[in-house]
Structures are given as C-alpha cells and as structure tokens.
N, C-alpha and C positions, 0 to 999 in steps of 0.2 A: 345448539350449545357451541361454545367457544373453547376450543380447543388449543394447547402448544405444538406450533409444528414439529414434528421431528427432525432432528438436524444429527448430525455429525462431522466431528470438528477432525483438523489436523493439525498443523505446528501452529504455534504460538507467535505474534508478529507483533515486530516494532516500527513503526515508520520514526526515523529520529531527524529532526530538521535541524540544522542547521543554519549560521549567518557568520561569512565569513569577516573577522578583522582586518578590511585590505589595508589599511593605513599602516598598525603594527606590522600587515608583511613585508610594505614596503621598505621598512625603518629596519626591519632585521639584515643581518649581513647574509654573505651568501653560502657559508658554511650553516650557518642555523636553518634557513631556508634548505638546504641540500640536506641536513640531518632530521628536519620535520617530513620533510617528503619520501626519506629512506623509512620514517617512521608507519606514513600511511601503505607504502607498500608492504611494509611487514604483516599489517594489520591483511591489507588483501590478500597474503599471498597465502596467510592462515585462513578465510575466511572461505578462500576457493576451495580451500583443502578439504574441510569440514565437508565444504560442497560435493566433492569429488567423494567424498565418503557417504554420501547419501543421507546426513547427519545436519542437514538444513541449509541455507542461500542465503544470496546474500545481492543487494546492488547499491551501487554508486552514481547520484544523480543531481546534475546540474540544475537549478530551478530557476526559470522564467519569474523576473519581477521580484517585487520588495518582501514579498512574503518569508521569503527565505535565498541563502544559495544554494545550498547543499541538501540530501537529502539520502542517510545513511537506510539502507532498506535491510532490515534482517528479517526469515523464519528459522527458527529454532524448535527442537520438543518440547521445552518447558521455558518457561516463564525467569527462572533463576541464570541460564545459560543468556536468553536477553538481558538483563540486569550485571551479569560480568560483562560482555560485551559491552554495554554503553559504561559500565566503571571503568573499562579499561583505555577505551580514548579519553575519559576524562579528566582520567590519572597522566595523559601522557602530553607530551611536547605539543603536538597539535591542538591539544584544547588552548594553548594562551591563544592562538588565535581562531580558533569556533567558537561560538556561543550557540546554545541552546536556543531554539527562536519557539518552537513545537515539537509533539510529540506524540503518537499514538499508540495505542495496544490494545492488542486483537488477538483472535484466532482464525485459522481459517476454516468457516464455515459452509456446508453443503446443506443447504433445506429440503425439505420432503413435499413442498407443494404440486411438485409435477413428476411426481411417482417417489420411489424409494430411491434414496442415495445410495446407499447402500450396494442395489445390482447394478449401476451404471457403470459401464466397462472400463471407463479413466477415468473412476472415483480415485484410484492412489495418484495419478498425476496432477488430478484437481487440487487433492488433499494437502499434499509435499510436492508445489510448483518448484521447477528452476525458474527463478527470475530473469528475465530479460538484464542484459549488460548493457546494451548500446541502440535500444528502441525508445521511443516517444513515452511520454509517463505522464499520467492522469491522476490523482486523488482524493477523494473528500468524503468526507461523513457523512451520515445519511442515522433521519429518525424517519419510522413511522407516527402519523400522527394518533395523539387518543384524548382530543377535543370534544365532548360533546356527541352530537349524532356522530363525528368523524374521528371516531376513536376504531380503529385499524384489529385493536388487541379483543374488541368484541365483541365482532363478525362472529355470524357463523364460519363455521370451517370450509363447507363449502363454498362461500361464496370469497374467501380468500383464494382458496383454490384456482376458482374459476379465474381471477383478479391475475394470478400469480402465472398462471397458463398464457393467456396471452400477453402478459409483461415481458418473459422472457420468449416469445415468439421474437418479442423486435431484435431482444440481441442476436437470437442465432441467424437474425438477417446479418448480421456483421461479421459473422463465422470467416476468420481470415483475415483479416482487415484491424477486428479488436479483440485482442485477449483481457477476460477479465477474471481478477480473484475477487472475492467477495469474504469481508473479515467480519467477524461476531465480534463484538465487544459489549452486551450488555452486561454490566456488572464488572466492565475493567476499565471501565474510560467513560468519557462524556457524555459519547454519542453510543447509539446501537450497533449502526453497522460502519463500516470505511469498503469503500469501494475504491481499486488500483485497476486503470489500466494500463495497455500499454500498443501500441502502434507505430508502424513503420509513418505512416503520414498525420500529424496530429489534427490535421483537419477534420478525420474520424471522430474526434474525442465531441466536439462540436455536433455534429452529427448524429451521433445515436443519444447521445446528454437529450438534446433537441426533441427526435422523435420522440424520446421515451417520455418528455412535457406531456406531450398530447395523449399518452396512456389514461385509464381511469388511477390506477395504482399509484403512480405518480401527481397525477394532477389534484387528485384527491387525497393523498394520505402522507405525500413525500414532504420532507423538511430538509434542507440539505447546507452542512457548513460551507467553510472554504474551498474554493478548487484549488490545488496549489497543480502546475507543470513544469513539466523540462525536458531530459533528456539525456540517456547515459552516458556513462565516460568511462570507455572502456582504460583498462590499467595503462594502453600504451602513449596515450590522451594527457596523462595524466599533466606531464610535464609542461602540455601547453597549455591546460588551464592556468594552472600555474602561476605561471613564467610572470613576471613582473619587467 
C-alpha cells in the first residue's frame, strides 16, 4: 500500500525575486536614490529585528544572470506576516524601481522517510533556520514524477523509503560544504517542493545537483524548474551594489 509520508512543517517561506530598474535608477537624482536606499535599510533593520526575536529571517541576494537580480528571502509563522511584508515594499519607494520577475511559497518541510522528524536533535533549527546573509545561494523547484509506471506517489512506502535513504546519503556526504532547507508547497504554489541552498564555494551547488543525477530517486522520478543563483549582500555591501 501506498502510503503519505509523515512530515512536519515549520515557518512559512517566500522566495520573492526581483528585477531591478537600472535605467530609472540612473535617471533619478541623488537625493531619491539616498532616500530609496534609507528606505531599504529600514526594511532590514526591522527585518533583523524580527530575526533577533526569534519570530523568523530573513535574506538579501544578488542573482547571477537574467532570471532575476534580487532575491528578497523571508520565513515567517504564518502566511499573512509573508503577505504584509511583500505589501509593504510594494507600497514603498523602492518598488518604482523593482519589479516582480518571480515568486515562491512554501513551508519549511521535514519528511519521515528516514525515521521520525520529530526525535531528531535539530529538528527546531531545521524547522526555524537563520538564513545565511553573505554565503553562496542555490534555488529551484522540484516535482516528483507520477507518469505512468513512474508515478512516485504510488510506490509502496517502503520501497520510497528505501529510495529516500540513500538519496539523502549523498547530501550528508556534503555535511559542511552545503546547507540545505527543503520547502513543502503542495497546495501553495506550482511546484511541490523548492529546495535553497546555500555555500561558501558555489562550485558545490554543481556538485551534489550532479551526483544526486545519478540517484535512482532522482534520475527516476525528479522533475526540476529553474535554478536561479547568487550571493548575499550583506547590509554594509549595500551601498556598493548600489552605487551608480
């Protein structure tokens, strides 16, 4: 019989991308430019705060290539606290020049395939991550398939099991090198899942992406959208993005 894994969830997550207007920033003078950027600091300096109260995170990331530039990272508890937050850049100064490019929503998800989530000793740090500010960053969505003989959701349960055991062998070969969160969104978005990482050297992201090809789990049932990359910027950074 085919069974739902047991999972348990912890905050609620928005990947929110961005595409910035560099022409319009050119064009504005250097007081609007100095009061859009007092604006994003406000935004961080509240955002940290939250953080620092243990009340969700947050990160800020520059994106490699046309997909996007920006890439606002929140978890929060609920779903409503994400949704003021993205109303409220969008009500402000800095959206004339961001535009919306994408957009995801998740939760952050722990599965039960390789025991209970539940007695894992840093299940609450898994649960409610702090985000990296100033490491390497990875992205994309992810289905399993349910085609035919190669439908995923079918399976016996053990033999998902079995699948999922040594799936996740390959990443804890990267234990140190790759942090990964893993986001549920069936029934809030697109795709199923969104997978974040994040790495001092991005050459990693390439790396275990690759091995994990050659899994059955993957090679067999994986479907995967965009990668989107980049890399953080931390608050003191900010200015030389920037800078025109």
């Amino acid at each position: 019989m085919s069974e739902a894994a047991h999972t348990i969830e912890g905050w609620y997550t928005l990947h929110d991308f961005r595409t910035m207007d560099w022409q319009a920033w050119k064009a504005a003078s250097d007081e609007e430019r100095a009061e859009v950027l007092h604006t994003l600091e406000g935004f961080l300096h509240g955002w940290q705060d939250i953080e620092d109260q243990g009340k969700g995170s947050y990160g800020l990331y520059s994106i490699v290539g046309h997909k996007a530039d920006l890439l606002f990272l929140h978890m929060r508890p609920t779903l409503k606290e994400l949704n003021e937050i993205e109303n409220e850049v969008n009500k402000s100064r800095l959206a004339q020049y961001l535009y919306p490019t994408r957009s995801y929503v998740s939760i952050v998800e722990l599965g039960g395939y390789t025991g209970d989530p539940e007695k894992d000793p840093t299940v609450k740090s898994r649960l409610y991550p702090i985000l990296s500010k100033d490491k390497h960053i990875c992205f994309y969505p992810m289905n399993k398939k349910r085609q035919g003989n190669e439908n995923w959701f079918m399976l016996p349960t053990e033999e998902r099991i079995r699948m999922m055991k040594n799936h996740g062998a390959i990443g804890r070969k990267y234990a140190g090198k790759v942090q990964q969160i893993v986001t549920g969104s069936v029934g809030l978005d697109d795709w199923e899942w969104g997978v974040t990482l994040f790495a001092e050297d991005p050459l990693q992201f390439k790396k275990i992406v690759y091995e994990m090809r050659f899994d059955e789990v993957s090679a067999r049932f994986g479907e995967f959208g965009d990668f989107l990359v980049g890399y953080g910027i931390p608050k003191e950074d900010l200015n030389r993005y920037f800078r025109i």
